[in-house]
Backbone as CSV, one residue per row, in Angstrom:
resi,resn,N_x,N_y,N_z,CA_x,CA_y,CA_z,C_x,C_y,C_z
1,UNK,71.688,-75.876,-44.450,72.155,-75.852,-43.079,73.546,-76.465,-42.991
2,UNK,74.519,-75.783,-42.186,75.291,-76.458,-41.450,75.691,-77.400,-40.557
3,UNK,76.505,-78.145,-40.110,76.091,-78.809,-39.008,77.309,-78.418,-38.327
4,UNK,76.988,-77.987,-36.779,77.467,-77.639,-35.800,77.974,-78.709,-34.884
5,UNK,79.652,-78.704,-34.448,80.189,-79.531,-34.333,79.354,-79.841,-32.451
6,UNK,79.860,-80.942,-32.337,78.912,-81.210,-30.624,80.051,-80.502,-29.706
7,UNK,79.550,-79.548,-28.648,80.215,-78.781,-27.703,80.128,-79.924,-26.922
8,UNK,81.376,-80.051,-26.123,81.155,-81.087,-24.788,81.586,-80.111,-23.502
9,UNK,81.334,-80.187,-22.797,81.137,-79.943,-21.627,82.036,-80.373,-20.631
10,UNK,82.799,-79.824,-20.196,84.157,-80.359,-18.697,83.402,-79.600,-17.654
11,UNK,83.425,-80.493,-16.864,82.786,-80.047,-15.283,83.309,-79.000,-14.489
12,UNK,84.518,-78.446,-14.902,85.127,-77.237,-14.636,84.622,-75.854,-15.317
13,UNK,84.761,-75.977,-16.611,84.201,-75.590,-17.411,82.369,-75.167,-17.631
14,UNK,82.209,-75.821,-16.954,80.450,-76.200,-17.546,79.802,-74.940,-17.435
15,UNK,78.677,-74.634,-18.503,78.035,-73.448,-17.985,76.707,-73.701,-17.731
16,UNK,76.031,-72.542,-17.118,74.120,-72.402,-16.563,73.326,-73.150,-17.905
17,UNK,72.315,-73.792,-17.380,71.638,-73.956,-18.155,70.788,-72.953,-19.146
18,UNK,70.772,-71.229,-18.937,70.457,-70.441,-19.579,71.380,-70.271,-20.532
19,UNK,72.553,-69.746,-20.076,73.759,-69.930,-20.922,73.823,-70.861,-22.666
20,UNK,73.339,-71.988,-22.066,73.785,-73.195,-22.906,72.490,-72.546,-24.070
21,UNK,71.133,-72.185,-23.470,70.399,-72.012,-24.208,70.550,-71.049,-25.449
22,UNK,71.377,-69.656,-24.187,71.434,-68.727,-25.635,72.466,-69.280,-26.689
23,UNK,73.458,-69.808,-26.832,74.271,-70.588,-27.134,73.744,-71.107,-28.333
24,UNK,72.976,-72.195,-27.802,72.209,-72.889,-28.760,71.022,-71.762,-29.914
25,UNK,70.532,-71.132,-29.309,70.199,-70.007,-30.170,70.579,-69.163,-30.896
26,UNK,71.635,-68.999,-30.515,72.454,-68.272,-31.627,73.404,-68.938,-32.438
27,UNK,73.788,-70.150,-32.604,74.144,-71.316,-33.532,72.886,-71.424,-34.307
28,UNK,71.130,-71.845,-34.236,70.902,-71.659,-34.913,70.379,-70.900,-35.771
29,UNK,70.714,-69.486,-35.417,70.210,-68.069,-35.981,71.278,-68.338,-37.126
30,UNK,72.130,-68.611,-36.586,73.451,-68.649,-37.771,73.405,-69.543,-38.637
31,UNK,72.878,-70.702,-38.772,72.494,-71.221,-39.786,72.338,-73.109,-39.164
32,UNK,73.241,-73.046,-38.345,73.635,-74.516,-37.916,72.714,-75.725,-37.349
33,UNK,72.532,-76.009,-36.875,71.735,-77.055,-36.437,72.756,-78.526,-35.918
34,UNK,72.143,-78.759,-34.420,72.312,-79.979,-33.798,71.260,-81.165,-34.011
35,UNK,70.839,-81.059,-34.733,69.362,-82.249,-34.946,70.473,-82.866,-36.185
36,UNK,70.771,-84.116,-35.777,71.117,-85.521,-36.465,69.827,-85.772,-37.204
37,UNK,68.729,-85.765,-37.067,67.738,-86.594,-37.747,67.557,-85.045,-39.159
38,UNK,67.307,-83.861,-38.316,67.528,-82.939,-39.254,68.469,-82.880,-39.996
39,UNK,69.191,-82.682,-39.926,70.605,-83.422,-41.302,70.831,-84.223,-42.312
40,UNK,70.211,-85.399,-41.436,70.043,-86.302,-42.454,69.491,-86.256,-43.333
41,UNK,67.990,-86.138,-42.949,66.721,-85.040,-44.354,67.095,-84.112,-44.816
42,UNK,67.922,-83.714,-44.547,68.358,-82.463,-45.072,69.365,-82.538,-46.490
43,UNK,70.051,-83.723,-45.710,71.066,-84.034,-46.849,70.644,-84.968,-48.220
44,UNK,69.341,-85.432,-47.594,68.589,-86.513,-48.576,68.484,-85.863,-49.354
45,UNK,67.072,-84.378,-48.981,66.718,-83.925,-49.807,68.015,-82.529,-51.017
46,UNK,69.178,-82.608,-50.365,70.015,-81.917,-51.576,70.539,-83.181,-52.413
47,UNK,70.265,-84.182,-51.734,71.367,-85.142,-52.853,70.152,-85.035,-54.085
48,UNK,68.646,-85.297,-53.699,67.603,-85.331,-54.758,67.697,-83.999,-55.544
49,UNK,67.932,-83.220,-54.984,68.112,-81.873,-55.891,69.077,-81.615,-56.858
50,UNK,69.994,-82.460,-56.365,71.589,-82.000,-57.439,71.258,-83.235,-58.489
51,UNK,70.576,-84.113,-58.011,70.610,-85.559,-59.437,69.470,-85.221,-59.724
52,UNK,68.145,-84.355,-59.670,67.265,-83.340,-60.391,68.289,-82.651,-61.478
53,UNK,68.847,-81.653,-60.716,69.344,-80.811,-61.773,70.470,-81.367,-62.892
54,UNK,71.291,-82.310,-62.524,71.794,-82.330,-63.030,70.945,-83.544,-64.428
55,UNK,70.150,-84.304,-64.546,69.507,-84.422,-65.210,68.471,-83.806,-66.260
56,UNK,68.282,-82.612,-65.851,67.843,-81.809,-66.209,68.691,-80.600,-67.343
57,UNK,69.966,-80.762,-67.043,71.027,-80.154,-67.649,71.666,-81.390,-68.648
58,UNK,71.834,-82.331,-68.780,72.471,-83.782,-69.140,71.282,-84.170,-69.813
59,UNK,70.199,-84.215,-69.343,68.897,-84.849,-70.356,69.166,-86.974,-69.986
60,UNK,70.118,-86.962,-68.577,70.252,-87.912,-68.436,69.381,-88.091,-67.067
């Protein structure tokens, strides 16, 4: 996953709350994701994967 930068919102600007939804749905069709806590696990579990493999290749 990606992480999708935070849209902010100007009160001029602002859109419907449907709006925001499809929005958000189609960021994460595309791969992205706004979940901070998702990220984080996310990133845990590649750091465990690359010092897997690369141990695995190294025999270290």
């Amino acid at each position: 996953m990606k992480i999708a930068k935070k849209r902010t919102t100007y009160p001029a600007a602002s859109l419907s709350q449907e709006a925001e939804k499809i929005i958000d749905a189609d960021l994460e069709q595309q791969g992205y994701s706004n979940s901070s806590i998702g990220m984080r696990e996310y990133g845990a579990y590649l750091h465990r994967a690359i010092t897997f493999e690369r141990k695995r290749r190294t025999g270290r």
